[in-house]
C-alpha positions as CSV (number, residue, x, y, z in Angstrom):
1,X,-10.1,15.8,-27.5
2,X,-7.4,13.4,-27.1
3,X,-7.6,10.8,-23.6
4,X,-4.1,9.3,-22.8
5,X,-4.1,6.8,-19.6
6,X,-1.0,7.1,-17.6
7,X,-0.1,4.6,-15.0
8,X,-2.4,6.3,-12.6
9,X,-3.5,9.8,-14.4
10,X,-5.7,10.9,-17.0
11,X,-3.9,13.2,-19.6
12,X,-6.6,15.5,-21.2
13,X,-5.7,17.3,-24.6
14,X,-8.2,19.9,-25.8
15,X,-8.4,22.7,-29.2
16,X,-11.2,24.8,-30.1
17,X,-12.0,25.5,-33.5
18,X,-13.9,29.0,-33.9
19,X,-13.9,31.0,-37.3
20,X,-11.7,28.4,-39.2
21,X,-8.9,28.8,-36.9
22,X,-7.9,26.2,-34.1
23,X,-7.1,27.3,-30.9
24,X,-3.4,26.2,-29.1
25,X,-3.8,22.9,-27.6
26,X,-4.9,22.8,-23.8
27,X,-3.6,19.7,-21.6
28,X,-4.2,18.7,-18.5
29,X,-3.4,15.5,-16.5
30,X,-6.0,14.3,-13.7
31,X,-5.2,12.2,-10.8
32,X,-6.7,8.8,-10.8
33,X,-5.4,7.8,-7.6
34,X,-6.9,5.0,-5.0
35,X,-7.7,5.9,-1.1
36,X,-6.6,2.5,0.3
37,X,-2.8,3.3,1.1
38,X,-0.2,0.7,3.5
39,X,0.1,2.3,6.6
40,X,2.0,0.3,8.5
41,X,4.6,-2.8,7.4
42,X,6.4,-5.4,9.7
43,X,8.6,-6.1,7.6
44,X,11.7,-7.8,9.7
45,X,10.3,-8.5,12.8
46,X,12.6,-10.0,16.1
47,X,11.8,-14.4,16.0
48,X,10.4,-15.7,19.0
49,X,12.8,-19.1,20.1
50,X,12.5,-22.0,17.1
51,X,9.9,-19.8,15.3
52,X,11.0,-17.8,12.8
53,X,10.9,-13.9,12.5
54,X,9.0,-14.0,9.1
55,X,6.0,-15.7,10.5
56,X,5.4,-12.5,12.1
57,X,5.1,-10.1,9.6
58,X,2.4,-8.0,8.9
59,X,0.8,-5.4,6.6
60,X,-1.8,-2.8,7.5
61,X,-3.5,-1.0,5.0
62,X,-5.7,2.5,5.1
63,X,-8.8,3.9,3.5
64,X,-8.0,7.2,3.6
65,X,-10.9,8.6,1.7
66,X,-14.6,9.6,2.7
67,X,-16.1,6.6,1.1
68,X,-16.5,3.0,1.9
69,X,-13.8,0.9,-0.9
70,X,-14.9,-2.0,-2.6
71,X,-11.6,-4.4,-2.7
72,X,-13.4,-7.4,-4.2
73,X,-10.9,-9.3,-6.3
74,X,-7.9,-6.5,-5.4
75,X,-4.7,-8.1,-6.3
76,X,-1.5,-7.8,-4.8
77,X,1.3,-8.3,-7.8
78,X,4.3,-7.6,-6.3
79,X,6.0,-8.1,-2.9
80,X,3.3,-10.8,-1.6
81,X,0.5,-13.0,-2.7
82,X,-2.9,-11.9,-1.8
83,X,-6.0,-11.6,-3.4
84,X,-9.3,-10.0,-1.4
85,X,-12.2,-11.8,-2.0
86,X,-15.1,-11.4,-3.4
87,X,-17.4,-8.9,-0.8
88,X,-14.7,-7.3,0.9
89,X,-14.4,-3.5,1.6
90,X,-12.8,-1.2,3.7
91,X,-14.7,1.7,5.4
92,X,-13.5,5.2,5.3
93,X,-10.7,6.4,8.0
94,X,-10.7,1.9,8.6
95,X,-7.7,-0.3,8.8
96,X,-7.2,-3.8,7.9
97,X,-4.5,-6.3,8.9
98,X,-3.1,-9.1,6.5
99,X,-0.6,-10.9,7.7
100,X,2.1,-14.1,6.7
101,X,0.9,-17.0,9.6
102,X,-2.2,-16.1,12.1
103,X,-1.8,-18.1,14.5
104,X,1.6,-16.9,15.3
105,X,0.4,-13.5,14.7
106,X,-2.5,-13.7,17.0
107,X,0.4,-15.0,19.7
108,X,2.2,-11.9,19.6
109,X,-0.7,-9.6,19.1
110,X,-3.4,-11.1,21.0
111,X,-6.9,-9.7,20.4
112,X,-6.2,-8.1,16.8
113,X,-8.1,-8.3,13.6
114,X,-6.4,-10.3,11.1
115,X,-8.6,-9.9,7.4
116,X,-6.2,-12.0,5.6
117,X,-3.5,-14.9,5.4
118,X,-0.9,-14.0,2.4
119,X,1.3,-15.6,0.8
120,X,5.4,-15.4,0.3
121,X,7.1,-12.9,2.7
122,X,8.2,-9.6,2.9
123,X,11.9,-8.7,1.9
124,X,13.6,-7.7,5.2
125,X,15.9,-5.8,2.9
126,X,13.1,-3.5,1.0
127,X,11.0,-4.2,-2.0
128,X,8.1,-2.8,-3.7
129,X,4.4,-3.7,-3.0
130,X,1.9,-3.2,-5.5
131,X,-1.7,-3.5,-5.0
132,X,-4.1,-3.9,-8.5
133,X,-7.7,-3.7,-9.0
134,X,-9.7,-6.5,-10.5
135,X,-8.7,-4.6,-14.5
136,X,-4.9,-4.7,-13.7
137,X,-4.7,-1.1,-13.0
138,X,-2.5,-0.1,-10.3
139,X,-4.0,1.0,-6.7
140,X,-1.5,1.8,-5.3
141,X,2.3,1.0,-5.2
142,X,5.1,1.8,-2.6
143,X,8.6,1.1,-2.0
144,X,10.4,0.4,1.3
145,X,14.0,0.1,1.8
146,X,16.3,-0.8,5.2
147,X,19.1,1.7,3.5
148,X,20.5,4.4,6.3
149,X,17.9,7.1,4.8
150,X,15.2,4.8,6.1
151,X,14.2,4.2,9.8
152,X,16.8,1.7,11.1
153,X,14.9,-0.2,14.2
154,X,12.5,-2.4,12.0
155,X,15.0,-3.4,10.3
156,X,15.3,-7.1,12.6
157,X,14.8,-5.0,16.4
158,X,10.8,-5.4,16.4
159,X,9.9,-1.8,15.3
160,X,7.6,-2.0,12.0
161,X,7.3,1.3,9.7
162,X,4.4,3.2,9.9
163,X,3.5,6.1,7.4
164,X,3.3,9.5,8.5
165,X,2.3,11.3,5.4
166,X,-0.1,10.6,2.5
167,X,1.5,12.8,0.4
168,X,0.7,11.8,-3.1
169,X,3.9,10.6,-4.7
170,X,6.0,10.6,-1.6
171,X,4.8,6.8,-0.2
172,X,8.1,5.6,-1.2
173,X,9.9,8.7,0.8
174,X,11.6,7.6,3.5
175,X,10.8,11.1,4.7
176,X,7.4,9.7,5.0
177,X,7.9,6.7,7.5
178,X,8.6,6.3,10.9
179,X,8.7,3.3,13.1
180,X,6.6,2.9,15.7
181,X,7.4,0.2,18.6
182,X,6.3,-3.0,19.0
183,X,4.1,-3.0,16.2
184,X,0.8,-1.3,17.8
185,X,-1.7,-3.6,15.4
């Protein structure tokens, strides 16, 4: 048996050896793939007077599987700067807010839930945003854009993009966002 780690897969190669012959070589490739997914990204939001639009930005992430997450030490290493310390989790079907400046936040979205302050901003013209565990193995990564193929009001009209499908391998589809109004935090 032969283990290969791929980004996020397992590759599993496999012979048998019966009556001095080996058997053709079996492979399979298993899914290693994280629950916690973004679900919703303010990425250019409208300013409000001498305060600037990027002080309003937000991220929302998703525990889309049946068990409770433990993001202790979690790592975001591209897009923004954020590390969740040690203790925190996310409950299944649970949301959690991170966002650039609170208090402004908290302004515009009185009442919400902010887990985290992070650091650096979000490109209001698209980048990627990848999430790490503690061993610097990918969680998850996506990829959001402000091209025409993409959802065109949070691009700077105060609309954020929300995901719509949890597809694997299509959270960087623009087929699988939609914005949402007003950011609904």
């Amino acid at each position: 048996m032969l283990f290969r780690s791929v980004q996020d897969a397992l590759v599993l190669k496999a012979r048998a050896f019966l009556t001095n012959t080996w058997s053709a070589l079996t492979e399979a490739k298993f899914s290693v793939r994280s629950p916690i997914e973004i679900s919703e990204i303010m990425y250019h939001p409208v300013g409000d007077g001498a305060i600037s639009a990027d002080e309003f930005e937000f991220l929302e992430l998703f525990n889309a599987g049946s068990a409770s997450v433990d993001l202790s030490n979690w790592y975001f290493s591209e897009g923004i700067n954020f590390v969740f310390p040690a203790g925190s989790s996310l409950k299944p079907n649970a949301r959690l807010v991170l966002v650039r400046n609170r208090d402004q936040f908290l302004k515009r979205y009185p009442g919400a839930a902010v887990f985290g302050v992070y650091t650096g901003k979000l490109s209001d013209n698209g980048e990627t945003l990848r999430l790490n565990r503690p061993d610097g193995s990918r969680a998850f990564s996506t990829t959001y854009g402000d091209s025409s193929a993409w959802p065109q009001t949070p691009d700077g009209w105060g609309f954020s993009l929300t995901r719509v499908s949890f597809e694997p391998g299509k959270d960087s589809e623009p087929s699988s966002w939609r914005e949402i109004g007003r950011a609904h935090v």
